[in-house]
SEDO-558882 format. One line per field, with one value per residue: x, y, z of N, C-alpha, C in turn. Coordinates in steps of 0.2 Angstrom, whole numbers, m for minus. Layout:
% SEDO-558882
nx <- (X | ...) $
ny <- (Y | ...) $
nz <- (Z | ...) $
cax <- (X | ...) $
cay <- (Y | ...) $
caz <- (Z | ...) $
cx <- (X | ...) $
cy <- (Y | ...) $
cz <- (Z | ...) $
//
This chain:
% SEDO-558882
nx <- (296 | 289 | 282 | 281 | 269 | 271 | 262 | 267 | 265 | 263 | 261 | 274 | 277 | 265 | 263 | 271 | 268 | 272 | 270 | 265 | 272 | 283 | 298 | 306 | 306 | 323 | 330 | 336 | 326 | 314 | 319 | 320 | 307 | 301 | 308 | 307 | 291 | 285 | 271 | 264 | 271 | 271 | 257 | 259 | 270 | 263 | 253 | 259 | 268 | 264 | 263 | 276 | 282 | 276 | 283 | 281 | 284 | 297 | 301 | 300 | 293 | 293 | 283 | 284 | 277 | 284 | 292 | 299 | 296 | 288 | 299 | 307 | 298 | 298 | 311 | 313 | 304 | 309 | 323 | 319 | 313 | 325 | 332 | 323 | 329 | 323 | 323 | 323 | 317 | 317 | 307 | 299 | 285 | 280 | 267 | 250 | 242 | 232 | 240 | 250 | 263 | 263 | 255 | 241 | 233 | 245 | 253 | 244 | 244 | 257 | 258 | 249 | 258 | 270 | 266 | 262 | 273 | 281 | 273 | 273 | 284 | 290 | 283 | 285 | 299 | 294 | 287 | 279 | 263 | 259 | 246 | 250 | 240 | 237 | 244 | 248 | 243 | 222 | 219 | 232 | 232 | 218 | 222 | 230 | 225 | 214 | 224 | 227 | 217 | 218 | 231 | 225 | 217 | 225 | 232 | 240 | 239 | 235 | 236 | 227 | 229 | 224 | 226 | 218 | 224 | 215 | 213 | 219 | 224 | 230 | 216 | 213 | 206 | 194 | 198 | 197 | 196 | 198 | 205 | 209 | 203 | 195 | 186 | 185 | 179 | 166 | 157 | 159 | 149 | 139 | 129 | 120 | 105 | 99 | 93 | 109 | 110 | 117 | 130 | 133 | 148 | 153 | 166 | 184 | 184 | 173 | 170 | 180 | 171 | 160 | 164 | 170 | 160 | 153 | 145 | 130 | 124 | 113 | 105 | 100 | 90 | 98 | 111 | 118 | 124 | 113 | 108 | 114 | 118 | 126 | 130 | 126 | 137 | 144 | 141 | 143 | 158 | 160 | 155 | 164 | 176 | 173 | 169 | 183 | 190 | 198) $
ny <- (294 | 300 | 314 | 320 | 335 | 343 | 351 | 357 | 355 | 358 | 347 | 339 | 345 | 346 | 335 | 332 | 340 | 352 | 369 | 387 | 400 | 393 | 387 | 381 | 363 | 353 | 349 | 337 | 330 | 328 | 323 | 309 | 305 | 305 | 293 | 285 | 283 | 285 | 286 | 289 | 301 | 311 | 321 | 322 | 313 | 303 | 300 | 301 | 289 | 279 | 279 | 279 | 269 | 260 | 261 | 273 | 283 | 296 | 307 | 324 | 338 | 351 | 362 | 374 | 385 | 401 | 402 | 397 | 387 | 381 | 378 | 370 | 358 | 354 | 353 | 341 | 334 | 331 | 325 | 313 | 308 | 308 | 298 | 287 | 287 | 296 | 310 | 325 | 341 | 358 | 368 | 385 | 395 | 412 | 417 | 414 | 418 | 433 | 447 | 443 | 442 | 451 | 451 | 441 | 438 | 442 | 432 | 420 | 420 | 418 | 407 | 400 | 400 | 393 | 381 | 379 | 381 | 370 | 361 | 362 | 360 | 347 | 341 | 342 | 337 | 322 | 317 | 310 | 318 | 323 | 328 | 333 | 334 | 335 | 340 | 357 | 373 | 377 | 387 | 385 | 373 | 374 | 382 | 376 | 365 | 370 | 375 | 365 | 361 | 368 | 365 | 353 | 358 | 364 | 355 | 348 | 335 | 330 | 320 | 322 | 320 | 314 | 312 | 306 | 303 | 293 | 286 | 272 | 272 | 285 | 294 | 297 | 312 | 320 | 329 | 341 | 330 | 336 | 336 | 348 | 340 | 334 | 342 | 350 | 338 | 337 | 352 | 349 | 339 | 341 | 350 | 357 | 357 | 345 | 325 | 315 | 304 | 289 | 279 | 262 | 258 | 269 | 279 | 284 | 296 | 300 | 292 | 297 | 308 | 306 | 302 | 314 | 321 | 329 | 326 | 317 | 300 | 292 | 273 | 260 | 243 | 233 | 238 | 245 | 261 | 272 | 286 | 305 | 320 | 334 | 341 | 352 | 358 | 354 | 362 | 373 | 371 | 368 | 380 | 390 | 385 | 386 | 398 | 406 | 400 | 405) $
nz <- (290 | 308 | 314 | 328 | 334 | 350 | 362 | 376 | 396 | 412 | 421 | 428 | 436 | 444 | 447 | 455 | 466 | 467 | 468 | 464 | 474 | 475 | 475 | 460 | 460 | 456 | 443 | 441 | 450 | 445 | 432 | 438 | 440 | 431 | 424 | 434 | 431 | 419 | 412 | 423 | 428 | 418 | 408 | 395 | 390 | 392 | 384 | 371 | 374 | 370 | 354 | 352 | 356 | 347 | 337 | 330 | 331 | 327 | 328 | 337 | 341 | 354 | 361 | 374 | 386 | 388 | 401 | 417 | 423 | 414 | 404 | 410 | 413 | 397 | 396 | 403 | 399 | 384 | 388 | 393 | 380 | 372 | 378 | 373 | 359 | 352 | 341 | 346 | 346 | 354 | 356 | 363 | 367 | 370 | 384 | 384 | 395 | 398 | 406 | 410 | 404 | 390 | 375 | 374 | 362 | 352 | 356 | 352 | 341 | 336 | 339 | 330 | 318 | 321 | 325 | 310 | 302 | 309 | 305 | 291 | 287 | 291 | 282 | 270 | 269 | 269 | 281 | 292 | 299 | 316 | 329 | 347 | 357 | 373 | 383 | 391 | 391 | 389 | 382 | 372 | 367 | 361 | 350 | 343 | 339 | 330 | 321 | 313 | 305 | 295 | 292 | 284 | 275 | 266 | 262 | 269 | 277 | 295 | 311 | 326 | 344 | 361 | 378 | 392 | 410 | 413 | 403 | 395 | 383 | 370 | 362 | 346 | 338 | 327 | 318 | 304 | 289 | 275 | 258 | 246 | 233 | 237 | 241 | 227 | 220 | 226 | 225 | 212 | 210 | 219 | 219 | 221 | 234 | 235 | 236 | 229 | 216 | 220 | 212 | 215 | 225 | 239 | 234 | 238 | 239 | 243 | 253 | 263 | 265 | 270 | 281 | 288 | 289 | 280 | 270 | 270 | 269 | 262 | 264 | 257 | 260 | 260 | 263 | 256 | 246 | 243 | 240 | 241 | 251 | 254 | 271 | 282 | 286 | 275 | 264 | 269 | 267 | 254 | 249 | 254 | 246 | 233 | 234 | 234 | 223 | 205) $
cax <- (296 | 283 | 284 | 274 | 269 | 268 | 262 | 270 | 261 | 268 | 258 | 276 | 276 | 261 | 262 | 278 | 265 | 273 | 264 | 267 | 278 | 287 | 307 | 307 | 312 | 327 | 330 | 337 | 322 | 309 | 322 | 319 | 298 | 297 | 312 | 302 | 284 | 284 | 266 | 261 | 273 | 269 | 252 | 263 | 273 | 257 | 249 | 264 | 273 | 260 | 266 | 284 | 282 | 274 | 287 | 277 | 286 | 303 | 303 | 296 | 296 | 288 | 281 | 282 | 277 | 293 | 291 | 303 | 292 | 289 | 305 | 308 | 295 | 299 | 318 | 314 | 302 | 315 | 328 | 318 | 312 | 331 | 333 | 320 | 332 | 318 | 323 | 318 | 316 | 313 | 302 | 297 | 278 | 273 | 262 | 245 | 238 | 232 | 243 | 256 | 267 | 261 | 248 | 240 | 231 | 248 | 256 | 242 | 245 | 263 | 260 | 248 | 264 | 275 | 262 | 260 | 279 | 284 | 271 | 272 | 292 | 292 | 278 | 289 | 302 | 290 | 287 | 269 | 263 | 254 | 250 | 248 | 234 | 237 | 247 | 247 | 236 | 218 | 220 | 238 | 225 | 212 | 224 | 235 | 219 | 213 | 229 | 228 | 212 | 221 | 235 | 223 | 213 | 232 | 236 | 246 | 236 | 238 | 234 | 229 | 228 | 222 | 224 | 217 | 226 | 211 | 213 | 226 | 226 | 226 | 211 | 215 | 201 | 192 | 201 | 193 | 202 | 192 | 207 | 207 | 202 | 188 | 180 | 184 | 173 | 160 | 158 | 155 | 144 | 134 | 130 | 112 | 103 | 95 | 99 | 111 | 109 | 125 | 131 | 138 | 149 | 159 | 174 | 187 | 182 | 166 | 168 | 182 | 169 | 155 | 168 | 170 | 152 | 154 | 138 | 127 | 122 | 106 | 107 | 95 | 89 | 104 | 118 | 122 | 122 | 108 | 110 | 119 | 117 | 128 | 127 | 125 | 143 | 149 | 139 | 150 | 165 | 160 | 154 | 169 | 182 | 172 | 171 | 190 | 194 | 196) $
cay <- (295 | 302 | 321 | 326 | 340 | 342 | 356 | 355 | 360 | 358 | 342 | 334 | 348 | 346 | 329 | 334 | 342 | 359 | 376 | 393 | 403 | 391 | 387 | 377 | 358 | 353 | 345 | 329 | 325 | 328 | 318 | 303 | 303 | 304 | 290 | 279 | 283 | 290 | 287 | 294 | 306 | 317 | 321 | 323 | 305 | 297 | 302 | 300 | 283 | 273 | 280 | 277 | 261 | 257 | 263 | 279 | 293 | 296 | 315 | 326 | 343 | 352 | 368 | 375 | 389 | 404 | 403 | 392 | 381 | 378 | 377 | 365 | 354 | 356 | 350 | 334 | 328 | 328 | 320 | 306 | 305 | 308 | 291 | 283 | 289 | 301 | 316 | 330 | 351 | 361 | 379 | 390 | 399 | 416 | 415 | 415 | 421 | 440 | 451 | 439 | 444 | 454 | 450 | 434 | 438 | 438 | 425 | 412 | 420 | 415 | 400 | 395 | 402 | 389 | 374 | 377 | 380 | 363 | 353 | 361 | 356 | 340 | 337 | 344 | 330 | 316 | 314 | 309 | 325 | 321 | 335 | 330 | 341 | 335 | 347 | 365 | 379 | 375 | 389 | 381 | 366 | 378 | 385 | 371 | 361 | 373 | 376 | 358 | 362 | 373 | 362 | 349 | 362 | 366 | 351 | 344 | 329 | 329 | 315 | 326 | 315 | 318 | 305 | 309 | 300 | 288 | 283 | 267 | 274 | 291 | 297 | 303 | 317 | 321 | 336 | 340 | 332 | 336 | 340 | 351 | 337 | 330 | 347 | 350 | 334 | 339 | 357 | 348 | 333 | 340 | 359 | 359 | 356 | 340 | 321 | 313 | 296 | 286 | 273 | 257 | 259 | 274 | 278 | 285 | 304 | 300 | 289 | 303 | 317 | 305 | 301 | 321 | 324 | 334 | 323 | 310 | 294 | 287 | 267 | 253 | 238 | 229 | 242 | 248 | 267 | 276 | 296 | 307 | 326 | 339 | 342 | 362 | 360 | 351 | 366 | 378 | 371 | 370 | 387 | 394 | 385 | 390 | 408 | 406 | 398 | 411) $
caz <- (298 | 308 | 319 | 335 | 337 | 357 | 368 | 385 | 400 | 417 | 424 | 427 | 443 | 448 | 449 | 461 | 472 | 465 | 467 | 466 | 474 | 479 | 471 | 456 | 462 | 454 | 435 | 442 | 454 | 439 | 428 | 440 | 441 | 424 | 423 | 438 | 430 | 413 | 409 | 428 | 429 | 413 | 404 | 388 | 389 | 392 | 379 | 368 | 374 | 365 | 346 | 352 | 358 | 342 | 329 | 326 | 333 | 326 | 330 | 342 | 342 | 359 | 363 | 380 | 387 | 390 | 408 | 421 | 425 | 405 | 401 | 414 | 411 | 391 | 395 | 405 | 393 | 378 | 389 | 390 | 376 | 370 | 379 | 367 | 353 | 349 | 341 | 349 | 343 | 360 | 357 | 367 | 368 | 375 | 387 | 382 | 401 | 398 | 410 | 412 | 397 | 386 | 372 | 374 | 355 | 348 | 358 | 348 | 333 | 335 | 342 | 324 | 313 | 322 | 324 | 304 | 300 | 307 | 299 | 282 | 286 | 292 | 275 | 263 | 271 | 270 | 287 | 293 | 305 | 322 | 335 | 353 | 360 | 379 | 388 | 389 | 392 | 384 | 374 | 367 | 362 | 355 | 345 | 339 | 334 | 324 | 314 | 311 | 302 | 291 | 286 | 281 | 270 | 263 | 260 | 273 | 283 | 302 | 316 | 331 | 349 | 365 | 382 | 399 | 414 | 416 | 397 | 394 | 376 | 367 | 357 | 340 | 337 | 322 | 314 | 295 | 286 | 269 | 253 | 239 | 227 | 238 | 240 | 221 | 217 | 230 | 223 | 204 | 211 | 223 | 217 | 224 | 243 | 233 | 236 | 222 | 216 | 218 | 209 | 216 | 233 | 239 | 233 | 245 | 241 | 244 | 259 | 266 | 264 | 276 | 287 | 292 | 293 | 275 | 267 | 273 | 264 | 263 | 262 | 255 | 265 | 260 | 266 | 249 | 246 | 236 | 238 | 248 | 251 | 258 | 277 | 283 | 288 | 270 | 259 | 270 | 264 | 248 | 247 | 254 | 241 | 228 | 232 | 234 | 216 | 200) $
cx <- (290 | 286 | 278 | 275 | 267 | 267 | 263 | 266 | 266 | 266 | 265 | 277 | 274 | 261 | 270 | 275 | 270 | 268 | 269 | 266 | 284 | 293 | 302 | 311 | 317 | 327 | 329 | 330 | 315 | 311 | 318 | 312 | 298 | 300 | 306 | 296 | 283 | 276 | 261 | 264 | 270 | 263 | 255 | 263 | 266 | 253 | 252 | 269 | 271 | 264 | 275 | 285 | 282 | 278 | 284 | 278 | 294 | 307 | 300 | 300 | 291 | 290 | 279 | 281 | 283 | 292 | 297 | 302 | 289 | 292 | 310 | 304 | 297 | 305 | 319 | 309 | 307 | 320 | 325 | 316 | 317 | 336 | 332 | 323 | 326 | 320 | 318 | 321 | 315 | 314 | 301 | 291 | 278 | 268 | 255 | 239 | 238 | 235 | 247 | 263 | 269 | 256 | 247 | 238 | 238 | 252 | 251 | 244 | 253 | 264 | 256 | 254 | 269 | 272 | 266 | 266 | 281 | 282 | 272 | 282 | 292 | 286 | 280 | 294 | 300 | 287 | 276 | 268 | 258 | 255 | 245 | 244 | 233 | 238 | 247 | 241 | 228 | 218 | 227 | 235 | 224 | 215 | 229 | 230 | 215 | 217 | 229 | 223 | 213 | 224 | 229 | 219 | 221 | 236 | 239 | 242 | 237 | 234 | 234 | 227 | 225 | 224 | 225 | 221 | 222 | 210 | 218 | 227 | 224 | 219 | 213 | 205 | 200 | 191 | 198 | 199 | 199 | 199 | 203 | 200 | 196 | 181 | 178 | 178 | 167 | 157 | 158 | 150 | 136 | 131 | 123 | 113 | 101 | 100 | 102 | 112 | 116 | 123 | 136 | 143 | 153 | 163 | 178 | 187 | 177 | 165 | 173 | 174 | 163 | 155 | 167 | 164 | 151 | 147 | 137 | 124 | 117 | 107 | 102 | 96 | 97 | 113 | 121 | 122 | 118 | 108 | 112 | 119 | 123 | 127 | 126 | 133 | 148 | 146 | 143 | 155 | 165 | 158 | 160 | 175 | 181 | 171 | 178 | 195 | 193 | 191) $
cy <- (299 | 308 | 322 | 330 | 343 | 349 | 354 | 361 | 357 | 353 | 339 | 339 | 348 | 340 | 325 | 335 | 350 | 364 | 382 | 394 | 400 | 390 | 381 | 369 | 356 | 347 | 340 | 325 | 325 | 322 | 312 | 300 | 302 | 297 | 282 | 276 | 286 | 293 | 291 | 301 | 313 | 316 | 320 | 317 | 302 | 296 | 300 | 294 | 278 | 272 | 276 | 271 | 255 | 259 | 269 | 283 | 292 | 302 | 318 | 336 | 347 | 360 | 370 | 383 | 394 | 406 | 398 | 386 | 376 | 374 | 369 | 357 | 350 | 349 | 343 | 331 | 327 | 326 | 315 | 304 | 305 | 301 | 286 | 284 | 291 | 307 | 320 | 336 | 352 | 366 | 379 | 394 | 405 | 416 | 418 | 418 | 428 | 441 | 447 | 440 | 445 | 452 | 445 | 434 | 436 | 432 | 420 | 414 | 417 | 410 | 396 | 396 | 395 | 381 | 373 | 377 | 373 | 359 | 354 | 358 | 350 | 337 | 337 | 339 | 324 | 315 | 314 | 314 | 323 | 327 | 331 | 334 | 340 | 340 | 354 | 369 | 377 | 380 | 388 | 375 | 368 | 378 | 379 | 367 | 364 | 375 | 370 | 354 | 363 | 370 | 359 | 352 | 364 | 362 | 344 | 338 | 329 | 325 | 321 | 319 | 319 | 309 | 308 | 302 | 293 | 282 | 278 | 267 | 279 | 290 | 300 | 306 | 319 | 327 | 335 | 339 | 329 | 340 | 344 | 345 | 333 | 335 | 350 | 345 | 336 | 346 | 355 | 345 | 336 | 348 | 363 | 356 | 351 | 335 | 320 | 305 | 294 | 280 | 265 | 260 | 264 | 272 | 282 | 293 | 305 | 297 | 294 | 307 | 315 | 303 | 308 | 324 | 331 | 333 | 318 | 308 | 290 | 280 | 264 | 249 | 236 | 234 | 247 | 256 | 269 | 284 | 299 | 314 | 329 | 341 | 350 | 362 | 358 | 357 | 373 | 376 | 371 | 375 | 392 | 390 | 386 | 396 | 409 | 404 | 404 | 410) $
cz <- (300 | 316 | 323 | 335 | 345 | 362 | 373 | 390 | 406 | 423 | 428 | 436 | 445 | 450 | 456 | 468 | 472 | 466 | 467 | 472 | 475 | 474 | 467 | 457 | 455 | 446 | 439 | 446 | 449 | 437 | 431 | 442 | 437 | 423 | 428 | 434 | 425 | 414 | 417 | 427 | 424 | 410 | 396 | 386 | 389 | 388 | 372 | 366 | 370 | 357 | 346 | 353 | 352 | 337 | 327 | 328 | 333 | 329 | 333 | 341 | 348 | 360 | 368 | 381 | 390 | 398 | 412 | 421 | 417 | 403 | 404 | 412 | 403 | 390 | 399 | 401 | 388 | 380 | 390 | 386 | 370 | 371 | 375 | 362 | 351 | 346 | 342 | 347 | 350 | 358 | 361 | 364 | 372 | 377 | 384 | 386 | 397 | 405 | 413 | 408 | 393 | 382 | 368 | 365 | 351 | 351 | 354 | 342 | 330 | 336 | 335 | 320 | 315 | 320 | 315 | 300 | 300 | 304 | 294 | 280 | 285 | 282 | 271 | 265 | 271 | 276 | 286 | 298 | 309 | 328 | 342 | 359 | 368 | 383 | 385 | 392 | 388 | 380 | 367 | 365 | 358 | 348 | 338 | 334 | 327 | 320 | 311 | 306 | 296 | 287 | 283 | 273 | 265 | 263 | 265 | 279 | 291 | 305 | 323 | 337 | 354 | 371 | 389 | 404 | 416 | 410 | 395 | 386 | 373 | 362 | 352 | 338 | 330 | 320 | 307 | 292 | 276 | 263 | 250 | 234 | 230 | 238 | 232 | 218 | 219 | 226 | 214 | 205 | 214 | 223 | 220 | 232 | 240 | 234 | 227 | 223 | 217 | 213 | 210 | 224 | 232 | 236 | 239 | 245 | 245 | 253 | 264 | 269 | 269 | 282 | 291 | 292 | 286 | 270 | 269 | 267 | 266 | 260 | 261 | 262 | 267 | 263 | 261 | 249 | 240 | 234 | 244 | 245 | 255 | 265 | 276 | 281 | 280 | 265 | 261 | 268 | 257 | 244 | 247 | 249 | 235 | 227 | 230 | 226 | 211 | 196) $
//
């Protein structure tokens, strides 16, 4: 099966023509935007409906900020996506505005704790982990994206997205997703700043590790690969897991 992980922001509002101070419109009259117009109504859904459309989203777990307005939004995205026979998880976030309530630093710290609990759940499940970096605050992005960093360096793979209003299909974003055992090779192969001869075509460590920008490969006339060095960004990685090993 395969788990969203979804930050909720509160577009489904604004696209109400909602503003502060004014009262909270009412569940039902959200329910029935999103119901008319998913993929206008919500930033979230939009970004979202594709996966589900296509068989690729069984579960959904969404993270809204603990405000009214959050929480609202929150609870009419998993009623329709509760429609879709989606299962759905609804959290809750501390606000991550400073002087809104209380301290925005730990509100992200809590908010990586949770990102990194559900995926390392759903992975110990089987489940395939995707997070939907649409909605929310950009520091609820910031933060989610770079925990997603985190699994992957820890094992657990993530699919992150992104899909702006103008976009008739998400963008999945190029999170590192560099294992253990690719940096372990890298960190025997490639110990120096010098190129290294290859032999014959990538293989899928190899072609991972020039996918994320970890080594570049020099190519013959014909296409073929002939040597490949560490980028800056692929000698920091393999510097930091070698200091890390015993």
């Amino acid at each position: 099966m395969n788990l969203h992980i979804v930050t909720v922001g509160t577009s489904i509002l604004s696209n109400l023509g909602w503003q502060r101070p004014a009262p909270l419109p009412p569940k039902a009259r959200a329910d029935a935007a999103v119901a008319a117009n998913p993929r206008q109504a919500s930033a979230e859904i939009n970004a979202l409906l594709p996966y589900v459309e296509r068989g690729l989203c069984q579960r959904v777990h969404l993270i809204a900020t603990d405000t009214p307005e959050g929480r609202l939004c929150r609870d009419v995205v998993g009623a329709f996506l509760g429609n879709k026979r989606v299962q759905t998880e609804l959290g809750t976030q501390a606000d991550l505005l400073p002087g809104e309530s209380g301290d925005p630093y730990a509100a992200a710290a809590h908010l990586r704790d949770r990102v990194f609990s559900v995926a390392r759940a759903a992975h110990q499940r089987g489940d395939s982990v995707y997070l939907n970096l649409t909605g929310g605050l950009k520091s609820e992005t910031a933060v989610a994206a770079a925990t997603a960093t985190l699994l992957d360096v820890a094992g657990i793979p993530v699919t992150a997205y992104y899909a702006h209003e103008s976009m008739p299909e998400p963008v999945e974003l190029p999170i590192l997703s560099v294992g253990q055992d690719v940096l372990q090779r890298l960190a025997r192969d490639f110990a120096t700043d010098q190129w290294v001869a290859l032999r014959g075509p990538l293989d899928s460590q190899l072609r991972t590790a020039e996918r994320e920008r970890v080594v570049r490969v020099q190519r013959s006339a014909d296409g073929t690969p002939s040597t490949a060095r560490l980028t800056d960004f692929g000698r920091f990685l393999v510097e930091r897991f070698s200091a890390s090993r015993p």
